[in-house]
Rosetta silent file (secondary structure, phi, psi, omega in degrees, C-alpha in Angstrom):
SEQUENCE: XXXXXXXXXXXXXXXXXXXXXXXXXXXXXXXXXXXXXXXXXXXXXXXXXXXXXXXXXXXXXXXXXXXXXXXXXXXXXXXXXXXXXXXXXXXXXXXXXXXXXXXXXXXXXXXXXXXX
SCORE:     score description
SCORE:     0.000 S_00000001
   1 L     0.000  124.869  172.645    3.895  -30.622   20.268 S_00000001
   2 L   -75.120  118.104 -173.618    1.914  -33.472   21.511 S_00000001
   3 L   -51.531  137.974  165.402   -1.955  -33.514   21.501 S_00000001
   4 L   -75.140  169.959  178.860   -3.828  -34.074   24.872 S_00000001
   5 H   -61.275  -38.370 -176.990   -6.289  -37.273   24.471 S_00000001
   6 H   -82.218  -45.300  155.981   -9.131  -34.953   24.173 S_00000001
   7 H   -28.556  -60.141 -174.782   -7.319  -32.756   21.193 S_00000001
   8 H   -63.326  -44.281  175.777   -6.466  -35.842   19.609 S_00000001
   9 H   -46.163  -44.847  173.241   -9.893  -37.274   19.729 S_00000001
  10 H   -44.816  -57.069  179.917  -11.078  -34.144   18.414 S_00000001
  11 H   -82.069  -18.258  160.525   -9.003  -34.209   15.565 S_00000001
  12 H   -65.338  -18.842 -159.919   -9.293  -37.640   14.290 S_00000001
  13 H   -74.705  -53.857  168.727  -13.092  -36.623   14.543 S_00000001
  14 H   -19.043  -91.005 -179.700  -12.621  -33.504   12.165 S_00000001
  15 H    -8.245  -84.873 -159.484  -10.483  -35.737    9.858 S_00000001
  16 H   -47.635  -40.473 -161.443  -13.282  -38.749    9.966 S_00000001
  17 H   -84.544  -37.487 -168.830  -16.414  -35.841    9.065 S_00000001
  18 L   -87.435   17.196 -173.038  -13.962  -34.032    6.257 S_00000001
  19 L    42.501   40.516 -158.115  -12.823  -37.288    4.519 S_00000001
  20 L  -120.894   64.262 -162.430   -9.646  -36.332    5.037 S_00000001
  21 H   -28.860  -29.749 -165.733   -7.738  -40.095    4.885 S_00000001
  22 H   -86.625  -30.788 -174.268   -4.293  -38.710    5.363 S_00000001
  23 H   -66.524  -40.861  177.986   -5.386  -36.578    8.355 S_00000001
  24 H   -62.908  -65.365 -101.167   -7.550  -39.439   10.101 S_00000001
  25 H  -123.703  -12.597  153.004   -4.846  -42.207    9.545 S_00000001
  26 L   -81.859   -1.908  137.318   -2.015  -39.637   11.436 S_00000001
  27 L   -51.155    2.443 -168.752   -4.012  -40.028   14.669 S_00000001
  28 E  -149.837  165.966 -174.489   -3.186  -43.244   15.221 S_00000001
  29 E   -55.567  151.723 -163.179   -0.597  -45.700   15.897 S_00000001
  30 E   -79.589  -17.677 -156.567    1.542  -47.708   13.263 S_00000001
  31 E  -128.399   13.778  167.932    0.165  -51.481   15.401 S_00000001
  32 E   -32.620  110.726 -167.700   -3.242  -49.475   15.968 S_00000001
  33 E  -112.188  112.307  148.141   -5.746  -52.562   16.991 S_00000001
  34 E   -48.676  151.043  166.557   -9.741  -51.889   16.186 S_00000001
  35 E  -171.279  140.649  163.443  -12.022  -54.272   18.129 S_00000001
  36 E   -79.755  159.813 -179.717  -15.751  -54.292   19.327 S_00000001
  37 L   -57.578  -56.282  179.417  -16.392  -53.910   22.475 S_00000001
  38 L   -64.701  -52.668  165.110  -18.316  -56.545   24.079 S_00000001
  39 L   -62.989  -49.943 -174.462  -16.808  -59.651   22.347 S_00000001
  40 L   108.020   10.665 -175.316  -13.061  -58.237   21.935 S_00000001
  41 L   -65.046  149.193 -177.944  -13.411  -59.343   18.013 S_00000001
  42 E   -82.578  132.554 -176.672  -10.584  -58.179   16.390 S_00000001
  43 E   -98.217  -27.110 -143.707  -11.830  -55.942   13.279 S_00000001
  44 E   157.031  124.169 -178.924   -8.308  -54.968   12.132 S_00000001
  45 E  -125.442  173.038  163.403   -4.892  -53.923   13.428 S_00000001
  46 L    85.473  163.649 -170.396   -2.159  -51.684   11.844 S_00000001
  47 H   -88.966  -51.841 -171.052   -2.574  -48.454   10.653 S_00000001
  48 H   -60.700    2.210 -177.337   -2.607  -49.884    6.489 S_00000001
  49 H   -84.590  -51.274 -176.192   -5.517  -51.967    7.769 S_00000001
  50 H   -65.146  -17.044 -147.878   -6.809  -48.612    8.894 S_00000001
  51 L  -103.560  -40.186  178.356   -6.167  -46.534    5.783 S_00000001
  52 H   -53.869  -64.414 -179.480   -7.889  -49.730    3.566 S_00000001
  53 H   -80.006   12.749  178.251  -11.195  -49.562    5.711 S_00000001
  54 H  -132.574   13.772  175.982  -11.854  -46.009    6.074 S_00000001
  55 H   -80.730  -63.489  175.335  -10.549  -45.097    2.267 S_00000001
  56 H   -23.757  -71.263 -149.955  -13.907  -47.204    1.959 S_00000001
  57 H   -75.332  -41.370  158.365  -15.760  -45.957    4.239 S_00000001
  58 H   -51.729  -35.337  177.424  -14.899  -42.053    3.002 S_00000001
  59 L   -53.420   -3.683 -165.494  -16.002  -42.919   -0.098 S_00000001
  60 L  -111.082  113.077  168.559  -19.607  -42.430    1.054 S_00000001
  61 L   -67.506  -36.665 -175.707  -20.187  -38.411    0.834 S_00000001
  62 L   -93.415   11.843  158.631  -22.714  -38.156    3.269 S_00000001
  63 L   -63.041  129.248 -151.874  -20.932  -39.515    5.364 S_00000001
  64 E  -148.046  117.587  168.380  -21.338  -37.945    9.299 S_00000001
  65 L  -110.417  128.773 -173.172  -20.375  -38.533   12.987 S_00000001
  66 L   -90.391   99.009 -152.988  -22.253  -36.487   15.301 S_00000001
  67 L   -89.737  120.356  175.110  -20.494  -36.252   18.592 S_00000001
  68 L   -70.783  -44.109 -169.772  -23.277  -36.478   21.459 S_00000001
  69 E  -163.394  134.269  174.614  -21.108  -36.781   24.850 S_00000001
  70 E  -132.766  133.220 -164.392  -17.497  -37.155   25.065 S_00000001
  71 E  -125.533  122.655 -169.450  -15.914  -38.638   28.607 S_00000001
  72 E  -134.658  119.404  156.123  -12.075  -37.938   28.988 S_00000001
  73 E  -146.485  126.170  158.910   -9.885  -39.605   31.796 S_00000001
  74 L    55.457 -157.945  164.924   -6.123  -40.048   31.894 S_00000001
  75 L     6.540  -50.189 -141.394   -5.710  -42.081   28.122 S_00000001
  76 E  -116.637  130.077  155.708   -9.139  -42.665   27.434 S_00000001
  77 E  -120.404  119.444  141.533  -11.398  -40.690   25.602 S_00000001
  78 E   -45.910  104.202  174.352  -14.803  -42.066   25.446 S_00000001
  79 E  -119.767  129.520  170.997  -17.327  -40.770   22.538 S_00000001
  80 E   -97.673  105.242  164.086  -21.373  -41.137   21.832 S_00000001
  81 E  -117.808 -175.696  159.352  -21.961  -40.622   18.343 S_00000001
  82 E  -143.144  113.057 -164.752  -24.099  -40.646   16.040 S_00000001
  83 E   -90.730  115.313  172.992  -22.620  -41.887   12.511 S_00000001
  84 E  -103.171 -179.462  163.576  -24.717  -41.029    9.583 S_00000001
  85 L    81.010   -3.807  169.063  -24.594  -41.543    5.787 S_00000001
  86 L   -87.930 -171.277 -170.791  -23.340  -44.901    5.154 S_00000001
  87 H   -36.303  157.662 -177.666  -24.228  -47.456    3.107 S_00000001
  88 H    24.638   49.427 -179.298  -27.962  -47.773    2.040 S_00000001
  89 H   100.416  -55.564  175.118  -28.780  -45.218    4.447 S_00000001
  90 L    -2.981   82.265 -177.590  -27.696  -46.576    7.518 S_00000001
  91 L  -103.372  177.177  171.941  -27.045  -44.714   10.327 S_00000001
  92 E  -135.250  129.655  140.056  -25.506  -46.103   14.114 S_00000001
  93 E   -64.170  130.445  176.393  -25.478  -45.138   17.494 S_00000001
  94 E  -149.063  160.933 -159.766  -22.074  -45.731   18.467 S_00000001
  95 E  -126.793  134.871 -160.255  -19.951  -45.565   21.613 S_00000001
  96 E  -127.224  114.906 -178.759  -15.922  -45.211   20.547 S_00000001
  97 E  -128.249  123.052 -146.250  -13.515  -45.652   23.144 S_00000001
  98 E  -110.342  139.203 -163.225  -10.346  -44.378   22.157 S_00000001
  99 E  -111.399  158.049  149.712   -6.958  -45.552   24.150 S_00000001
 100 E  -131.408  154.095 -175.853   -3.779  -43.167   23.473 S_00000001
 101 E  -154.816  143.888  171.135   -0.217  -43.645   24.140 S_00000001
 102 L    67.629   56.451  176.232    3.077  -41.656   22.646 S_00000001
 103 L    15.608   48.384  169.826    0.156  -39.300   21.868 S_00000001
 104 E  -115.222  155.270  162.017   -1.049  -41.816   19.279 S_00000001
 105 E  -106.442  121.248 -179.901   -4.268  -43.778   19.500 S_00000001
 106 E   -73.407  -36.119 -159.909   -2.924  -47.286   20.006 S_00000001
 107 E  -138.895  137.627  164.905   -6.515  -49.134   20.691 S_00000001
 108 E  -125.988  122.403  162.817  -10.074  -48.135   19.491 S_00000001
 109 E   -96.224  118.396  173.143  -13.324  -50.428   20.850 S_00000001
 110 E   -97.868  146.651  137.176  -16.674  -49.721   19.076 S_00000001
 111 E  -105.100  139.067 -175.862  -20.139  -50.537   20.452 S_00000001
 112 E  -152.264  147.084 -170.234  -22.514  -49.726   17.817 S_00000001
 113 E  -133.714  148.261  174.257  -26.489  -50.284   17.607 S_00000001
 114 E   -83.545 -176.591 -167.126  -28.474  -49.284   14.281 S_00000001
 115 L  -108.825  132.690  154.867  -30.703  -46.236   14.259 S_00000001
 116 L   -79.755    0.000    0.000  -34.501  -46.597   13.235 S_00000001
């Protein structure tokens, strides 16, 4: 059964809060392409690209995305988070805009600002 955009979005988020590498990295496409928003830099394509930088990024326990406002048309799910728990503390506001296709996510664009 195939996920709607907002399911899937959902469930990559689940994945992403539980550390759950194998669960996050079957949302998404095998050619997945990461990119910020504003420039179009490329951060990373392919899903083993994906599974490399968020094995990292799991590795942080306190790691936590808070979902603020989620915007769903046709493809696109838009999300306002707020990602806690990374390195030294960090946290980001970040805005995630998630493309799906075959009821994969094919394209993800971050904006991201840091938190005081």
């Amino acid at each position: 059964m195939t996920l709607t955009a907002v399911e899937l979005a959902e469930k990559q988020l689940a994945a992403y809060n539980n550390h759950d590498l194998d669960a996050f990295c079957d949302c998404f496409s095998e050619d997945v392409e990461v990119q910020f928003l504003i420039d179009d830099e490329v951060l990373f394509r392919g899903k083993s690209a994906l599974k490399v930088t968020y094995a990292e990024r799991f590795s942080h326990p306190g790691l936590h995305a808070k979902l603020l406002n989620r915007i769903a048309v046709g493809r696109a799910v838009v999300d306002e988070e707020e990602v806690t728990g990374l390195v030294n503390g960090l946290s980001l506001h970040v805005l995630a805009i998630y493309e799906i296709e075959h009821g994969l996510i094919c394209k993800v664009r971050f904006e991201r600002a840091e938190q005081k």
